[in-house]
N, C-alpha and C positions, 0 to 999 in steps of 0.2 A: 212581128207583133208589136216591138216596140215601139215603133215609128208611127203603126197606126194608132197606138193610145195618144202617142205626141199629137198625132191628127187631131183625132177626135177631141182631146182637152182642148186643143188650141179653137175648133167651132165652136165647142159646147161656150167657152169663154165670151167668145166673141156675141152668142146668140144669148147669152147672159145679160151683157151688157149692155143691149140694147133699150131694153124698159127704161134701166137709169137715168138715160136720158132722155126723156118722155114726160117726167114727174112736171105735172103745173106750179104754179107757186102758189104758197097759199097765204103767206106771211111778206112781211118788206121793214128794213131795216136803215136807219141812218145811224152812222159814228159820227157823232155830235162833237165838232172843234168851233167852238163858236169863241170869238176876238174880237177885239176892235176896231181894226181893219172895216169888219165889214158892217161895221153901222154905218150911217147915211147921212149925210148933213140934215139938220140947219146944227144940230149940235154934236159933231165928233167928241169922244171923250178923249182926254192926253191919253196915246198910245204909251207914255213911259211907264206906266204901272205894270203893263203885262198881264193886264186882266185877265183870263180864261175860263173856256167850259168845256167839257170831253164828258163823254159818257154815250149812250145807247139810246135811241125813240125807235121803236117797235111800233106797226102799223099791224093790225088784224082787221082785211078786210069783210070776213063773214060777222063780227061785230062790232063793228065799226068802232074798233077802239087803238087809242095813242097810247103804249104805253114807255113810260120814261124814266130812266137811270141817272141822273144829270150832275156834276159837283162840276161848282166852280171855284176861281181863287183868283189873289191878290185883285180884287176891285177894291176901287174908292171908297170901301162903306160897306156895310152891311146891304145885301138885297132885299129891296121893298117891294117890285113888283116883278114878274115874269108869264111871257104869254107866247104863244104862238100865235101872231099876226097872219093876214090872209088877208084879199090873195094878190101877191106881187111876185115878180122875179125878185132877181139878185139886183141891189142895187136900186130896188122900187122902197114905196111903202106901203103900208094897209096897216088898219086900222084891228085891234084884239079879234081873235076868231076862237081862242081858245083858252082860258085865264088855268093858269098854273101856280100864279101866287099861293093859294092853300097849302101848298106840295113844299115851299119852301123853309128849309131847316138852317140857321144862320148858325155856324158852331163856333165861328170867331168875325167878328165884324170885317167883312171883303170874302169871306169865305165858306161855304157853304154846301147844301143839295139840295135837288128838286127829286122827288120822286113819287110817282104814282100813276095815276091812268086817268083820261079824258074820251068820253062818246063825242061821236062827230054824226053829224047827221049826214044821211045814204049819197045826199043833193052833192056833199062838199069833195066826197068822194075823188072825184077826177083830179081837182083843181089840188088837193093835197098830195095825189101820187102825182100828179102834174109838176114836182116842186115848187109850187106858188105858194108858199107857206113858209115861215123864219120862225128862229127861235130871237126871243130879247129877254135880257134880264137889267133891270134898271136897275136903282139906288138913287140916294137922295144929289149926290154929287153929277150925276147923271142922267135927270129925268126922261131924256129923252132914251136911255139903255144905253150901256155899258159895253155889252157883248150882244153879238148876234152872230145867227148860222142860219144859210138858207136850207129848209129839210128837202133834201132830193134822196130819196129812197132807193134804194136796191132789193132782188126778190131774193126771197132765201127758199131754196126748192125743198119741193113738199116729198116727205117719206111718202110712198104710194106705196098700197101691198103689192103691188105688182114688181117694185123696188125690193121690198124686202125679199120675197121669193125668188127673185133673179141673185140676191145675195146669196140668201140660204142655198141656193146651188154651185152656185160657185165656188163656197166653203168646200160644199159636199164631196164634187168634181177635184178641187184640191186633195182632199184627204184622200180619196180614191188612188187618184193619180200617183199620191206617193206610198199607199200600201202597194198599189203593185210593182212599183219602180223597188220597194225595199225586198219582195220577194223575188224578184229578177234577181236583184244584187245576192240574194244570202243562193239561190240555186244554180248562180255560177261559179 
């Protein structure tokens, strides 16, 4: 009898686990390291500064929205403008596709946040999960931007109830499992 609960736990498991990975994505996500590196001539800014930006852009494509967590630090200056430009690789340029300026919070001159949300129209859709889209944040010392990241997204997979339910038994199966391995144990 033992060995066949071991059985069985170890299918039910396995025929658990299957849905999980199934779930679509429903969301996409870039971690935002945007530097000076990767701005583009005609005006590189001096890399001695150590300018940076880190933070989170959240893509949601059922509403077609960018949402962004952004700080940056030690630029030459206070930040005056920032956008997502469109649509280039790495290494290209293109012209604003999405103005962020509003978003920005300067807390000490070079140093600062961007944060909030931008709609994108249904059209732009590909060409921004496409990674064809950068992040720039200028300043005056910098007009052409200081820091830039190109946004190449990754999916973050969608809870499905069909996920949860494969969960919820799994617990189930667990607890099971060890009530009657604790009753084996106390009736020998």
């Amino acid at each position: 009898m033992h060995l066949a609960v071991r059985r069985l736990f170890a299918a039910a498991t396995l025929l658990t686990l299957i849905p999980l990975g199934v779930a679509e994505a429903s969301n996409y996500r870039k971690i935002v390291a945007a530097d000076q590196i990767q701005e583009v001539l005609p005006s590189p800014p001096n890399p001695t500064t150590g300018a940076k930006a880190t933070g989170t852009v959240d893509l949601d494509p059922v509403t077609n929205t960018i949402t962004f967590n952004i700080a940056f630090s030690n630029m030459n200056g206070a930040a005056t403008l920032a956008h997502f430009h469109g649509f280039a690789a790495a290494g290209a340029t293109a012209g604003v596709r999405y103005n962020l300026t509003p978003f920005i919070v300067n807390t000490t001159p070079g140093n600062g946040t961007i944060i909030g949300s931008v709609v994108y129209p249904e059209p732009d859709e590909a060409s921004v999960l496409g990674g064809l889209t950068y992040l720039n944040i200028h300043n005056t010392a910098n007009p052409s931007g200081q820091v830039r990241d190109q946004m190449v997204y990754f999916a973050l997979p969608a809870a499905t109830p069909i996920g949860w339910i494969a969960l919820a038994a799994l617990v189930l199966m667990a607890g099971a499992f060890f009530i009657v391995r604790r009753r084996q144990t106390a009736l020998a």
